[in-house]
C-alpha positions as CSV (number, residue, x, y, z in Angstrom):
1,X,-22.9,-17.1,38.3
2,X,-21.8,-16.5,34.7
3,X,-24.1,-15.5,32.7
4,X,-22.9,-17.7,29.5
5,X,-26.0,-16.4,27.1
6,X,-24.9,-12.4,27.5
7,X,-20.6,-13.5,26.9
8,X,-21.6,-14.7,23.9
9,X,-24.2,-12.3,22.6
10,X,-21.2,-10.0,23.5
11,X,-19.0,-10.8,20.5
12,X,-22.0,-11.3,18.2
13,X,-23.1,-8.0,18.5
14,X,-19.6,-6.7,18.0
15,X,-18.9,-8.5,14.7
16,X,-22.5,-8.0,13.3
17,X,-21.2,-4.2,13.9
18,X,-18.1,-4.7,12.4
19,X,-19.9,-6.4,9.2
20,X,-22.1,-3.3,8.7
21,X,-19.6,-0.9,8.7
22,X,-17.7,-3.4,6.7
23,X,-20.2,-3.2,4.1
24,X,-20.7,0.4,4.6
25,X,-17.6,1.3,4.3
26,X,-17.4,-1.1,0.7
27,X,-20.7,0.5,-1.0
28,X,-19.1,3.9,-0.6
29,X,-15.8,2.9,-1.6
30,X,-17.5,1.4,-5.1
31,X,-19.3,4.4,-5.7
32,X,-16.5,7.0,-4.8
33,X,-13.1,5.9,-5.5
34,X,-12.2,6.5,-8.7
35,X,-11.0,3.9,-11.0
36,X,-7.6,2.0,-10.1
37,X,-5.9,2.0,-13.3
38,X,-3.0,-0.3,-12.5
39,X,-5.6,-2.9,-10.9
40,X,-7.6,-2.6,-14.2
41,X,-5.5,-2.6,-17.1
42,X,-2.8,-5.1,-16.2
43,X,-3.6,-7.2,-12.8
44,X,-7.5,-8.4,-13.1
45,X,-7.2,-8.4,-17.8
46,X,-4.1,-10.7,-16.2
47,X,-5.8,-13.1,-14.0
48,X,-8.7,-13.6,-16.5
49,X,-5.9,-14.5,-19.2
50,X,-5.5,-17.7,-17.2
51,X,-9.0,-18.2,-16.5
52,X,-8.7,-18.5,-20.4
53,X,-5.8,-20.6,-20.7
54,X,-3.7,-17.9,-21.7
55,X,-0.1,-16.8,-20.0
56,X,-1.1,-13.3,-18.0
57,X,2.1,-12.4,-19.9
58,X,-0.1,-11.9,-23.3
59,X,-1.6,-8.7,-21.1
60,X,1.1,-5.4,-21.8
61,X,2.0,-4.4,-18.6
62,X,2.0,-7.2,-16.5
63,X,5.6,-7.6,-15.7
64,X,4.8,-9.9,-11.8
65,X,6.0,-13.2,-11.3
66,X,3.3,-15.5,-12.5
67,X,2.6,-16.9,-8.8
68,X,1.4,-13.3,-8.0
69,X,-1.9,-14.2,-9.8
70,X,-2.6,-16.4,-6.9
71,X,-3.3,-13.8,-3.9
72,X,-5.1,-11.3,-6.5
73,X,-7.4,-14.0,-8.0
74,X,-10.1,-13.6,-5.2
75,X,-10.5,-9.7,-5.9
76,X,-10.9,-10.3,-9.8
77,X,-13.9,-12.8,-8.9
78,X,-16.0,-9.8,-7.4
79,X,-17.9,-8.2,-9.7
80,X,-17.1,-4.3,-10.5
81,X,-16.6,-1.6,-9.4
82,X,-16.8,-3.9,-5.8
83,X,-13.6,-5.4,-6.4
84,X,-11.6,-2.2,-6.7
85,X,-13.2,-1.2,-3.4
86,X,-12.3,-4.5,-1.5
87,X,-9.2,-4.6,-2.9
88,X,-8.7,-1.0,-1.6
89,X,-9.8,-2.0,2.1
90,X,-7.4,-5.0,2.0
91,X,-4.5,-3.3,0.6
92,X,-4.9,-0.3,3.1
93,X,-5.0,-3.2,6.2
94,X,-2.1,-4.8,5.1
95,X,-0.1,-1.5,5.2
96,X,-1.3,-0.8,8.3
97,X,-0.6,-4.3,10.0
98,X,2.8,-4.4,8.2
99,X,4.0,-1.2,9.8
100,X,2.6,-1.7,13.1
101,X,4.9,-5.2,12.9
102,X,7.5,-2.9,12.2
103,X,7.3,-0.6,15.3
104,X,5.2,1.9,14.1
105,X,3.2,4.2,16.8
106,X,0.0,6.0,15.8
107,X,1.3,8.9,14.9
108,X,3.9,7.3,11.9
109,X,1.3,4.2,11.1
110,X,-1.5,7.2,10.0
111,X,1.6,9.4,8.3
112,X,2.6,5.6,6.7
113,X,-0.8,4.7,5.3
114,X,-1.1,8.8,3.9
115,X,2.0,9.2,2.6
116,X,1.8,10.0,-1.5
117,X,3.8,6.6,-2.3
118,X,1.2,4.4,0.0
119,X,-2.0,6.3,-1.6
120,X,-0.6,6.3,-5.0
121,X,-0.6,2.1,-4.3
122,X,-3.8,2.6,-2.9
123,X,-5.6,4.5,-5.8
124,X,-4.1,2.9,-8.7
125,X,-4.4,-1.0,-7.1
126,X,-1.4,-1.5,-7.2
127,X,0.5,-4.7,-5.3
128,X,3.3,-3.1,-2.8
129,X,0.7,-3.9,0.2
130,X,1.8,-7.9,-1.2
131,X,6.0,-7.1,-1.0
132,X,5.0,-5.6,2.3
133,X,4.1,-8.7,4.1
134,X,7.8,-9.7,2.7
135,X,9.2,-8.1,5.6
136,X,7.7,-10.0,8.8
137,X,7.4,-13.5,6.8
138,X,9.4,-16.3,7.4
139,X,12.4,-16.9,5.0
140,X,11.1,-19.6,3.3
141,X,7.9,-17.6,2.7
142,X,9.5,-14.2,1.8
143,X,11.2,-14.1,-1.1
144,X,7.2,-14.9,-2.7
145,X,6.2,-12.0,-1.8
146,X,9.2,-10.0,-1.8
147,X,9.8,-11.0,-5.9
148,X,6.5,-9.6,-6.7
149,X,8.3,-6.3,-7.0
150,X,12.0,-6.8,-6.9
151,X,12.4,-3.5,-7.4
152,X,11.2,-3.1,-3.9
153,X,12.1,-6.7,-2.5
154,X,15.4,-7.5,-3.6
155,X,17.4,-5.8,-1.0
156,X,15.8,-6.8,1.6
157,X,15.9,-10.7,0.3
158,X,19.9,-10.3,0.4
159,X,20.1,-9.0,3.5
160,X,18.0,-11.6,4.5
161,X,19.9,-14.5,2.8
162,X,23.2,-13.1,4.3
163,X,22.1,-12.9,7.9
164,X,20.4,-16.7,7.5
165,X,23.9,-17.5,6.1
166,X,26.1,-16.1,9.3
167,X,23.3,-17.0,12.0
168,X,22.2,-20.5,10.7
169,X,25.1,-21.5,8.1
170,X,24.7,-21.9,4.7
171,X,22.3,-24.9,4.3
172,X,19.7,-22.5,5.7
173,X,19.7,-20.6,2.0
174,X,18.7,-24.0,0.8
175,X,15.8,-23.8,2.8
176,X,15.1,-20.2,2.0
177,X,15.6,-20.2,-1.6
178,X,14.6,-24.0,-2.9
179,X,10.6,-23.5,-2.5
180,X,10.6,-20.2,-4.4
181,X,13.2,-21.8,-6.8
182,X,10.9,-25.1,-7.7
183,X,8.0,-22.8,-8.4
184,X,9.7,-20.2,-10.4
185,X,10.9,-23.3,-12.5
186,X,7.1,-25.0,-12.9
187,X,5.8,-22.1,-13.9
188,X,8.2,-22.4,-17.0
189,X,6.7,-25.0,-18.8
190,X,3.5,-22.9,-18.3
191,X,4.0,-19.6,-19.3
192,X,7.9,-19.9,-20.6
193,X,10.9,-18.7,-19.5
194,X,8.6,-15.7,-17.3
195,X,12.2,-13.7,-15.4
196,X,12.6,-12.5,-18.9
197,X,9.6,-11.0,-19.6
198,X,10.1,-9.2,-15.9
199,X,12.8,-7.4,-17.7
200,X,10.8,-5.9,-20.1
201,X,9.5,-3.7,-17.3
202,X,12.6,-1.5,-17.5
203,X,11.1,0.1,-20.6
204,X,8.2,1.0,-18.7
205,X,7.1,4.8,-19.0
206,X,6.0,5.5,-15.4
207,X,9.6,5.6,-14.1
208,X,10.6,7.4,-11.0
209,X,13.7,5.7,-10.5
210,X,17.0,8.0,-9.9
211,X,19.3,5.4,-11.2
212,X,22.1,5.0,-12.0
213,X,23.5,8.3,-10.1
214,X,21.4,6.1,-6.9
215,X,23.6,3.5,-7.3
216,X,26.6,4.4,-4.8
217,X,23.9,5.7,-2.1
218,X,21.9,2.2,-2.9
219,X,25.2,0.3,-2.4
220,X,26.0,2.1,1.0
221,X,23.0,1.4,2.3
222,X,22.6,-2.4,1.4
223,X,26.5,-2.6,2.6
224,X,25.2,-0.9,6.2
225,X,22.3,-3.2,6.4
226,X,24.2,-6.1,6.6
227,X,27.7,-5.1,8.4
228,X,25.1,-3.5,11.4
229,X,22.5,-6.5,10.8
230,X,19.7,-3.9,11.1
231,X,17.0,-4.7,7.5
232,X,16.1,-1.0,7.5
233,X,18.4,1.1,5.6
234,X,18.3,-2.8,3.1
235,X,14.4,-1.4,2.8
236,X,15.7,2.3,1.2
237,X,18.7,0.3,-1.1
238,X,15.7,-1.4,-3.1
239,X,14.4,1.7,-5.1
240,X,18.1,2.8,-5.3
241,X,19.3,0.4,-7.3
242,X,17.3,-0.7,-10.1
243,X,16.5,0.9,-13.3
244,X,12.6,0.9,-13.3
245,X,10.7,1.6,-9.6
246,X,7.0,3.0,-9.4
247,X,6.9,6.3,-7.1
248,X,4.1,3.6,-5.2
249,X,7.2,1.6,-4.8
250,X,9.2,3.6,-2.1
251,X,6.7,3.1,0.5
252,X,9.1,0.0,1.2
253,X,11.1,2.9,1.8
254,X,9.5,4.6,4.0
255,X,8.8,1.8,6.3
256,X,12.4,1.6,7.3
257,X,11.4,4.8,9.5
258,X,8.5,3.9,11.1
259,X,10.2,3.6,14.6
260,X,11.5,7.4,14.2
261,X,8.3,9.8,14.6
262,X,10.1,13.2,13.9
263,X,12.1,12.2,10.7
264,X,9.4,10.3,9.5
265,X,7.4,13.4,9.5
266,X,9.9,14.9,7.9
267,X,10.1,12.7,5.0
268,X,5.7,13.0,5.2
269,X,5.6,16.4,5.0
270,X,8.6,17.1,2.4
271,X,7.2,14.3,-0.2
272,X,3.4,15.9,0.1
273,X,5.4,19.7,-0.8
274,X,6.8,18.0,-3.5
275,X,4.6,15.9,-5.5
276,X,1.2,19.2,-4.8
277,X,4.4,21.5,-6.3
């Protein structure tokens, strides 16, 4: 006979655990991690803007698409320093689900998530663990997340759109492009016209961007991506080929080698010699 009062005290036990360490693991993140500067100054003063009835593009350095305020708006509601350490938790999950969706073994996913572009996303709460999910979302969903960061997106949204366009025909781009296209263009009465003020961010100081001499390398690789229909090297173009990136950016980068265990420890090992030079 089944004994139907100890299967479920089973999983009770087991995510009363999980709670506690959970919470643990957010009281020690509060008190330890130092303070996310990116999260601070530009994405929580910017979701409190519109708490105010004010555009989140009156806060200087908030270059996002204004829909961005939408999955962030949750974190700024937890009271400091909580937040940072939530947001931390989530982010850090999200990388990790992301690349094991992308064929990552244990090995590469614990390289991924301590790589110095993921940790410097991690520790300034930054939003590339949001452009991540671009990458195993549905078209229609993508290009939302993926715009977040062009800079890290883009690419990958064109090699998206093109192999939509041979596979499906060309009334599939309708479907991939009209939702994100109808609410880019209500948020203009809102905040005005917002893909403008996006611009502005190539003036921004914390530039690790090797453009424009990354431009032909950018262009080979977005050109491979679509004649050999594979989305990886379309991941490394994005950095390449724009004129402002984050260093936190190319971790979009780095997931286009999550299925190759020797070279991504390569790349691991290279970028930690480089940036503790």
């Amino acid at each position: 006979m089944v004994n139907y009062k100890k299967s479920l005290s089973q999983p009770i036990i087991i995510y009363s655990m999980l709670g506690v360490v959970l919470l643990l693991l957010v009281i020690v993140g509060a008190k330890f991690l130092p303070t996310a500067l990116d999260w601070h100054l530009f994405f929580r003063p910017a979701v409190y803007a519109v708490f105010q009835g004010e555009s989140p593009y009156t806060i200087i350095g908030f270059f996002n698409p204004p829909w961005t305020i939408l999955p962030i708006t949750p974190f700024a509601l937890i009271p400091e320093p909580y937040d940072r350490a939530i947001l931390f938790l989530v982010a850090m999950t999200t990388f990790a689900f992301v690349a094991h969706r992308l064929g990552a073994d244990k090995l590469t996913l614990i390289l991924f998530i301590t790589s110095p572009p993921v940790v410097h996303s991690l520790m300034g709460g930054n939003l590339e663990w949001l452009v991540m999910l671009a990458f195993i979302m549905p078209a229609p969903i993508a290009p939302f997340f993926a715009f977040i960061k062009p800079q890290m997106g883009a690419t990958y949204i064109i090699f998206l759109a093109i192999h939509r366009w041979r596979t499906q025909g060309w009334l599939s781009l309708v479907t991939m492009f009209l939702p994100v296209a109808i609410v880019g263009l209500l948020f203009v009465p809102i905040v005005g016209w917002w893909p403008f003020v996006m611009l502005d961010a190539t003036d921004g100081i914390a530039n690790a961007s090797m453009w424009p001499l990354s431009i032909p390398i950018g262009l080979v690789l977005l050109i491979m991506a679509v004649r050999y229909d594979d989305m990886r090297p379309s991941l490394v173009a994005g950095p390449l080929l724009t004129p402002y990136v984050m260093f936190s950016s190319y971790s979009g980068a780095l997931a286009a080698l999550l299925k190759f265990r020797v070279e991504f420890f390569a790349v691991w090992l290279s970028l930690w010699v480089i940036v503790l030079w």
